[in-house]
BALUM-248066 format. One record per residue: residue number from 1; residue in one letter; y, x, z of N, C-alpha, C in turn. Coordinates in steps of 0.1 Angstrom, whole numbers, always signed. Atoms other than C-alpha are relative to their C-alpha. Layout:
! BALUM-248066
  num  residuo   n_c2   n_c1   n_c3  ca_c2  ca_c1  ca_c3   c_c2   c_c1   c_c3
  NUM        A      Y      X      Z      Y      X      Z      Y      X      Z
...
//
This chain:
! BALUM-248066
  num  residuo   n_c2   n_c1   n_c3  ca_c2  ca_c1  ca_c3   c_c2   c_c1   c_c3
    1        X     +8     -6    -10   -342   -234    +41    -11     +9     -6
    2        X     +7     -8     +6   -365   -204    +34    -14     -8     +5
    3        X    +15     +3     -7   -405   -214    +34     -2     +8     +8
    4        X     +4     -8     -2   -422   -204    +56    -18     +5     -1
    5        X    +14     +1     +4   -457   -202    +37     +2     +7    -16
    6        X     -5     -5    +15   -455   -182     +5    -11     -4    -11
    7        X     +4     +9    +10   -469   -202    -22     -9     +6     -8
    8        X    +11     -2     +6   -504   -192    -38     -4     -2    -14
    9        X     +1     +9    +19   -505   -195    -78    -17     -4     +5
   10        X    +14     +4     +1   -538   -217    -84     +5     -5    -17
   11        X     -4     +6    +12   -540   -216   -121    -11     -8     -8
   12        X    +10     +7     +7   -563   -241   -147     -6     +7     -1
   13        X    +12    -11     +9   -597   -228   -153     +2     +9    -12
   14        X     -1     -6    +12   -597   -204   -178    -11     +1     -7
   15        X    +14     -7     +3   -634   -203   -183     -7    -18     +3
   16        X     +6    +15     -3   -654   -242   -186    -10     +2    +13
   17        X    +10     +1    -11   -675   -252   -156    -10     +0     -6
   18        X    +15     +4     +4   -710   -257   -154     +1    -17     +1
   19        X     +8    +11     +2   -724   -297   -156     +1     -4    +15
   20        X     -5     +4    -15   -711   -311   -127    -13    -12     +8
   21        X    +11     +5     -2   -740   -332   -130    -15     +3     +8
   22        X    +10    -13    -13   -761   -302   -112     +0     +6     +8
   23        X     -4     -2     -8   -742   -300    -85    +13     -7     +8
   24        X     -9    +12    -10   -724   -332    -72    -11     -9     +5
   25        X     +8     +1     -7   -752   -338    -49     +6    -15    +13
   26        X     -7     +9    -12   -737   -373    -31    -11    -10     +2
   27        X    +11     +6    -10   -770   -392    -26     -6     +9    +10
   28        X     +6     -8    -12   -788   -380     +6    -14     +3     -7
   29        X    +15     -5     +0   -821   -376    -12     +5    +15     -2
   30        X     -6     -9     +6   -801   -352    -29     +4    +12     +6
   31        X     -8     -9     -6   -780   -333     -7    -10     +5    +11
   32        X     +6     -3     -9   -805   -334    +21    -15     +3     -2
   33        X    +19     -3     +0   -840   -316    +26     -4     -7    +15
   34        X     +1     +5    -18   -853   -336    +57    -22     +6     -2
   35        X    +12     -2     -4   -886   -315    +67     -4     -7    +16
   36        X     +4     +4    -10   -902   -336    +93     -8     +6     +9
   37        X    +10     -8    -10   -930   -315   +103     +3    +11     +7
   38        X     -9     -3     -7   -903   -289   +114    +10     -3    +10
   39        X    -11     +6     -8   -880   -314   +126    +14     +4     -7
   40        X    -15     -2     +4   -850   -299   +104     +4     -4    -13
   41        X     -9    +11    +11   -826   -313    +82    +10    +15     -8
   42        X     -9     -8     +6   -807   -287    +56     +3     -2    -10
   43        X    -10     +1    +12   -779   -293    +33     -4     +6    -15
   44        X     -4     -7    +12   -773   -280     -4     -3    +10     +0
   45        X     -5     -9     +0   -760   -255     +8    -12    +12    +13
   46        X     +6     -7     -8   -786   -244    +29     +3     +5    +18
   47        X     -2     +0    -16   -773   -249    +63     -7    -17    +13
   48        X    +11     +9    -12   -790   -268    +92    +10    -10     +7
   49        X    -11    +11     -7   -776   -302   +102     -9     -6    +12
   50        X     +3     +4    -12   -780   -320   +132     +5    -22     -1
   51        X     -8    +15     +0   -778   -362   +132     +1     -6    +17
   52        X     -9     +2    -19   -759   -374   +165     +8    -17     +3
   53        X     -2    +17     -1   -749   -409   +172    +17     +5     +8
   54        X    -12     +1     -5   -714   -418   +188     -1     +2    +13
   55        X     -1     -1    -11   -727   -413   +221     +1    +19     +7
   56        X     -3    -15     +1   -731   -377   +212    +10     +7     +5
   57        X    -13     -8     +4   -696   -366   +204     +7     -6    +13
   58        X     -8     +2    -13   -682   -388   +236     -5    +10    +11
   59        X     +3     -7    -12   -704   -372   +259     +1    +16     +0
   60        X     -2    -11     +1   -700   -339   +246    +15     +3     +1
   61        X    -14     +2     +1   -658   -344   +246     +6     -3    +17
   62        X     +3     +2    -13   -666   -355   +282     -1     +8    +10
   63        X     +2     -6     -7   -682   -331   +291    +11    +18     -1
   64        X    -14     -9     -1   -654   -305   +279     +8     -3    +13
   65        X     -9    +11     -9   -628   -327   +297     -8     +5    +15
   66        X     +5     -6    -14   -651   -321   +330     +1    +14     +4
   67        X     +1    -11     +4   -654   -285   +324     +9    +11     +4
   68        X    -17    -11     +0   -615   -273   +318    +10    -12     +0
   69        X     -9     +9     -4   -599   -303   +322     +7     +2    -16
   70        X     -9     -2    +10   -565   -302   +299     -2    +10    -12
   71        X     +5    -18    +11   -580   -269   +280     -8     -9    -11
   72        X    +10     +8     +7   -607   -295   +263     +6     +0    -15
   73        X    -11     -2    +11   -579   -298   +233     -4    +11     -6
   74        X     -8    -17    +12   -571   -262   +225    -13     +2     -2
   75        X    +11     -9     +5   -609   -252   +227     -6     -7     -8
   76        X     +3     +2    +12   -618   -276   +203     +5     +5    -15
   77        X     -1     -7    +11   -594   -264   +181     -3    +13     -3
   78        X    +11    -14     +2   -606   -229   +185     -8     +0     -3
   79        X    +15     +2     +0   -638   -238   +180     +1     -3    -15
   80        X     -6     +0    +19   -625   -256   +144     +8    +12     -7
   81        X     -5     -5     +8   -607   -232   +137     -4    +14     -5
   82        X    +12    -12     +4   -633   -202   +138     -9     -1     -8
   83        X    +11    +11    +13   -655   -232   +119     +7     +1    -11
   84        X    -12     +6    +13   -626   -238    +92     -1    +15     -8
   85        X     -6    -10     -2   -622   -200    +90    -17     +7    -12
   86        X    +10     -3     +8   -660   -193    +79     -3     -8     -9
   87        X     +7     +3     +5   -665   -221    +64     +6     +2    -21
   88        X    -11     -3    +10   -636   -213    +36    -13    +10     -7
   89        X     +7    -10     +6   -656   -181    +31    -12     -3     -5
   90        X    +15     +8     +4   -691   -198    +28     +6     -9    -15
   91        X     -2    +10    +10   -676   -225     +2     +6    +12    -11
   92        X     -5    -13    +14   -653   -195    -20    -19     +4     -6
   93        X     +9     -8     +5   -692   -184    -26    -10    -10     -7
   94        X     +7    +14     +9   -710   -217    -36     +9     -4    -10
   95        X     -2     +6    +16   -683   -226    -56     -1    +10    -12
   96        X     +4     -8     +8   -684   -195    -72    -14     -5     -9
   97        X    +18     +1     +1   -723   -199    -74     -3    -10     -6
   98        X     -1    +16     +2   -723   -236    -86     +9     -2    -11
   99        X    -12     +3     +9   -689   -240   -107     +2    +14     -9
  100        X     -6    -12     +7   -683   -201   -122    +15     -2     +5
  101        X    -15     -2     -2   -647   -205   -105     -2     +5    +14
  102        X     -4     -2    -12   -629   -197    -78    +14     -5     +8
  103        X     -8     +6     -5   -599   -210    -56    +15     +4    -12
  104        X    -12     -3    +10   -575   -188    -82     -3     -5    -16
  105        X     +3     +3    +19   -589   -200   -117     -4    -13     +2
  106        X     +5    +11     +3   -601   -233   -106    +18     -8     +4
  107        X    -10     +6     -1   -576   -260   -105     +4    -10    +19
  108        X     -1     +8    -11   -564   -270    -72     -9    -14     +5
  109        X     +2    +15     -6   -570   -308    -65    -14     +5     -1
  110        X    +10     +1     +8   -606   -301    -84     -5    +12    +16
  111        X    +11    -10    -11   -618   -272    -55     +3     -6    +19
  112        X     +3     +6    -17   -606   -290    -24     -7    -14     +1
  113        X    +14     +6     +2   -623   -319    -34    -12     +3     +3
  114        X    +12     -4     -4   -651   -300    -37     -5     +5    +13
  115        X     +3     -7    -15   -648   -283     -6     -2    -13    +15
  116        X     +0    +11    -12   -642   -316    +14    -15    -12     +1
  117        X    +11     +7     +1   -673   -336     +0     -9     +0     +7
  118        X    +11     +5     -7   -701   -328    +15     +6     +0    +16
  119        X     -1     +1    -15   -682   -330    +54     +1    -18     -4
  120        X     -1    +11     +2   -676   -370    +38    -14     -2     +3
  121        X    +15     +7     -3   -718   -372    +30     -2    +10    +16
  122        X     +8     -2    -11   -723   -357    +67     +4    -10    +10
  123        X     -5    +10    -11   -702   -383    +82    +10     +3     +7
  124        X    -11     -5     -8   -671   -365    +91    +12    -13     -6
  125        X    -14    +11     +5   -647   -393    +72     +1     +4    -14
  126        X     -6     -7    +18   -631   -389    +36    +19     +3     +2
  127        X    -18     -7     +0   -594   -373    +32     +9     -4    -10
  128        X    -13     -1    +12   -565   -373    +10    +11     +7     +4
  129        X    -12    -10     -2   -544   -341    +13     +9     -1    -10
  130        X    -12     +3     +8   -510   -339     +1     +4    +11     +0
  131        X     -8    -15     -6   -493   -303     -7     +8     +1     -6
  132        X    -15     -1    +10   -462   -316    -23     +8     +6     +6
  133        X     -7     -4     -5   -443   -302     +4     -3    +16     +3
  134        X     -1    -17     -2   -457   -265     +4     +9     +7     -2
  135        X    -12     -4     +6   -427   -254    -13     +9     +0    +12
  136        X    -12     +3    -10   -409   -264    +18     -9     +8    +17
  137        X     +7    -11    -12   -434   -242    +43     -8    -11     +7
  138        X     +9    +14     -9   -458   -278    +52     -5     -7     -6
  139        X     +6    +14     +6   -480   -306    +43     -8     -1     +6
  140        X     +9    +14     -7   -502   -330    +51    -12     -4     -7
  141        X    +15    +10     +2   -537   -344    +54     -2     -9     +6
  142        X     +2    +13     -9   -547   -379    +62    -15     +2     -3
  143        X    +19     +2     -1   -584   -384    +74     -3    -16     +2
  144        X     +3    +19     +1   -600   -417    +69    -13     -2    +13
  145        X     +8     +0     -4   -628   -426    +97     -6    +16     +5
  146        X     +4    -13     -3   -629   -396   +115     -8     -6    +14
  147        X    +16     +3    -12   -664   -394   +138     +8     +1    +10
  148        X     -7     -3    -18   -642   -379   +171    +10    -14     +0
  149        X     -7     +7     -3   -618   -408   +169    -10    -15     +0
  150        X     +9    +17     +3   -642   -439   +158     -9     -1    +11
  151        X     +9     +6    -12   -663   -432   +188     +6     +3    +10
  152        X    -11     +0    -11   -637   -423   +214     +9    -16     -5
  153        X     -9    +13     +1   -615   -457   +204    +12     +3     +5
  154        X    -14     +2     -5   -583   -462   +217     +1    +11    +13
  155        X     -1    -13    -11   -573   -430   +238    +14     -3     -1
  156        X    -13     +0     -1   -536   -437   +231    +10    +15     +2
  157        X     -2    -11     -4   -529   -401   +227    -11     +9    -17
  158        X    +13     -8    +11   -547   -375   +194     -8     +6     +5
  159        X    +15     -5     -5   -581   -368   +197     -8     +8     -8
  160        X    +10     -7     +7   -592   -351   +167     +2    +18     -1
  161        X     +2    -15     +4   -586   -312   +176     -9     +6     -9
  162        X    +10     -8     +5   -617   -300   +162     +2     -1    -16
  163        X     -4     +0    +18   -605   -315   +127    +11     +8     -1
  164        X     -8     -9     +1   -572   -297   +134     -3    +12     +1
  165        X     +8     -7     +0   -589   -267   +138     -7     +6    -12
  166        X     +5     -4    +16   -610   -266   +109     +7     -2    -15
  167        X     -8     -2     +5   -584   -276    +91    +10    +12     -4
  168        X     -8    -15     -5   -562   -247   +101     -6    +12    -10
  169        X     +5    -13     +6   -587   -224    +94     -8     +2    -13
  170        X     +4     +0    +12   -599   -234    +63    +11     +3    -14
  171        X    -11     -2    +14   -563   -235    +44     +5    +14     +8
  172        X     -5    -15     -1   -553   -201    +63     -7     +9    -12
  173        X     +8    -15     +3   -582   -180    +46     +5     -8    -14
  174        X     -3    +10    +16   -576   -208    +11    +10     +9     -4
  175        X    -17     -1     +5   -538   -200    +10     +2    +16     +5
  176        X     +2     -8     +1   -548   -168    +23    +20     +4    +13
  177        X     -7     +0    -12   -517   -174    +55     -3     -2     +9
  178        X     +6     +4    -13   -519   -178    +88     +5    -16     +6
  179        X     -6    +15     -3   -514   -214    +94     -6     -5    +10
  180        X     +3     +8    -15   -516   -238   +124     +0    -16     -9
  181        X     +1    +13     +4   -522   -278   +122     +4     -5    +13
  182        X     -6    +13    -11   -513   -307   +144     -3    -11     -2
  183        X     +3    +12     +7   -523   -342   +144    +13     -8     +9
  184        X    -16     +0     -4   -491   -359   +144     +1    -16     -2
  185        X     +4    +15     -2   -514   -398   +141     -9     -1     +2
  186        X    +14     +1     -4   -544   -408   +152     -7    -13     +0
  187        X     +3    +14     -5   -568   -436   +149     -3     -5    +13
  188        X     -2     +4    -14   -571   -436   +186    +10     +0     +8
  189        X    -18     +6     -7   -533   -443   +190     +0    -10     -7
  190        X     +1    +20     +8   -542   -477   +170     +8     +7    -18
  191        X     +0     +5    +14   -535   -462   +138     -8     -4    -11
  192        X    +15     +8    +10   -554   -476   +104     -5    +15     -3
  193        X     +3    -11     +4   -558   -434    +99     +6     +9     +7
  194        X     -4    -13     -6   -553   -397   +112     +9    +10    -10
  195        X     -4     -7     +8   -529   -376    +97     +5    +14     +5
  196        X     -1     -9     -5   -525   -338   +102    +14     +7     -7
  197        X    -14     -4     +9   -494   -315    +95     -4    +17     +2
  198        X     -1    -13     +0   -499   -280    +86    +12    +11     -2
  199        X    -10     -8     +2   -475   -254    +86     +0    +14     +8
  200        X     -4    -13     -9   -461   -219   +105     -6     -8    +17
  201        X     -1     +3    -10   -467   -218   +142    +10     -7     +6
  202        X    -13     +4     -6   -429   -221   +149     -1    -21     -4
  203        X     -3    +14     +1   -429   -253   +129    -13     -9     +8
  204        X     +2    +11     -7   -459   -272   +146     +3     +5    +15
  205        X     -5     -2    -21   -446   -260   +185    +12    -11     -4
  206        X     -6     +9     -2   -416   -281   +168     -4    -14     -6
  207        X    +11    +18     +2   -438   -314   +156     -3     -4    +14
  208        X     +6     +3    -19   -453   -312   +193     +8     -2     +6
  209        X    -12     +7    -12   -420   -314   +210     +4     -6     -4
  210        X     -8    +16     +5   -409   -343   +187     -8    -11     +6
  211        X    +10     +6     -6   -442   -359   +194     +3     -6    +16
  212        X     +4     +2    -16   -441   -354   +232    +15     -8     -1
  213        X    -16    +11     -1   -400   -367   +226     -3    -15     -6
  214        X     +6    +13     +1   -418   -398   +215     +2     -4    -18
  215        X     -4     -1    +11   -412   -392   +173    -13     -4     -7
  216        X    +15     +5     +5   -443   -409   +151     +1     +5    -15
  217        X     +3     -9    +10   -455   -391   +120     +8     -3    -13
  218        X    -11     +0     +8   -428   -407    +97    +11     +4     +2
  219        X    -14     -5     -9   -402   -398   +117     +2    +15     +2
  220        X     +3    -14     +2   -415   -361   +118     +2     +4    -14
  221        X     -2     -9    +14   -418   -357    +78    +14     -5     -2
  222        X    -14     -2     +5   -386   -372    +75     +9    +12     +2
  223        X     -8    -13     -3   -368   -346    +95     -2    +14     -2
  224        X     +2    -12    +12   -388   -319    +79     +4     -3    -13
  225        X     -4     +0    +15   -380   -333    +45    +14     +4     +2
  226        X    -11     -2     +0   -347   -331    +56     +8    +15     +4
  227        X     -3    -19     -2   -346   -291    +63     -1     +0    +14
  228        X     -2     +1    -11   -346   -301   +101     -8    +12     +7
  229        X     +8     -5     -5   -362   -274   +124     +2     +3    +15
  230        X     -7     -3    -10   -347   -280   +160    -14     +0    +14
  231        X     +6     +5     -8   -363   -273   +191     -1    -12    +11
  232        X     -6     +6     -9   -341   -291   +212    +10     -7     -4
  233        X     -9    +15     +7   -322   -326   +206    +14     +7     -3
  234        X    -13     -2     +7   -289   -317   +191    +11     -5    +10
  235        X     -9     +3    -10   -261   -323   +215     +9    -12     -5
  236        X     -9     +9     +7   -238   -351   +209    +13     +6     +3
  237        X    -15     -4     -3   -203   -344   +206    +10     -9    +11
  238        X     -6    +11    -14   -196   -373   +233     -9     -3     +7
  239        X     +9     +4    -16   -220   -364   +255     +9     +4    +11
  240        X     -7     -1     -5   -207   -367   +289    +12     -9     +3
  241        X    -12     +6     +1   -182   -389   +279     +5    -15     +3
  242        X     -2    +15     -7   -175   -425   +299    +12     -8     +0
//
């Protein structure tokens, strides 16, 4: 089966980092400037955070859901995926700024790391992406303790658009394709973690109708590992037949 993601060289540094020591900022005194007499809080990186409790993110998810009803979904991921989309471009320029590399000279594993850290110290969760299957036009990220699902609970159904979303739009401008996500587990369908599946359009419209055909996220990479790309169930050769 032809990919359908055309594969991005990312080659070893050629050139040593700076002292990682001056720029792996994981205590909060660290990472964060908290001016009180302002009232604002800003990152590393110079951007302005906001701290929000669980009651936050329900009543704001809520208040979508009131709003547009069924739409609440897609416009989160829009919303992620306009976020994912700048924030690619913002990070290509600190790592620059910080490391001397860039996404093509630094070594893979070593810049998404970097790039995922500080959404861990803000409280979005911690990750572990997989892109063994790029080669095959897909892969996968699992989120650990993602904020939208730990305070929504048991929805029985995925809740975390806004991660799919920035997701999306973070390895589009990365991989430098146009890629879509899907969350294809969720800890508020009782799992112990969330896991996302990136790929072409065509391929997550076909995750989502396995999904809605009742198919759980092992069952989905299987039949992608296995070249599978159907819209629609396969007919039996003795259907009909009594």
């Amino acid at each position: 089966m032809t990919s359908n993601i055309q594969r991005k060289v990312f080659q070893n540094p050629p050139i040593p980092i700076h002292s990682t020591r001056d720029v792996c900022h994981y205590s909060r005194a660290d990472f964060y400037d908290f001016d009180m007499e302002r009232g604002k809080i800003t990152d590393y990186h110079r951007q302005r955070n906001l701290l929000v409790g669980e009651d936050f993110i329900v009543s704001l998810l809520k208040g979508l859901e009131h709003e547009v009803g069924e739409a609440a979904g897609w416009l989160c991921y829009q919303i992620g995926y306009e976020w994912g989309k700048e924030d690619a471009v913002l990070f290509q320029s600190w790592f620059q700024e910080f490391y001397g590399l860039t996404l093509e000279t630094s070594n893979l594993g070593f810049a998404m790391e970097t790039w995922w850290w500080p959404y861990t110290a803000q409280g979005w969760g911690a990750w572990s992406p997989n892109l063994s299957n790029r080669d095959s036009g897909f892969f996968y990220v699992d989120l650990y303790d993602s904020a939208v699902a730990k305070s929504l609970g048991y929805m029985g159904k995925p809740v975390c658009h806004l991660y799919a979303g920035i997701l999306a739009g973070f390895f589009s401008i990365a991989f430098e394709q146009n890629l879509c996500s899907t969350e294809i587990q969720c800890y508020a369908m009782g799992n112990e973690f969330c896991r996302f599946l990136l790929g072409s359009e065509e391929r997550i419209q076909v995750a989502e109708f396995w999904i809605a055909s009742g198919a759980n996220a092992n069952e989905i990479a299987e039949r992608f590992e296995a070249g599978e790309m159907e819209l629609e169930p396969q007919s039996s050769v003795a259907a009909g037949v009594v």
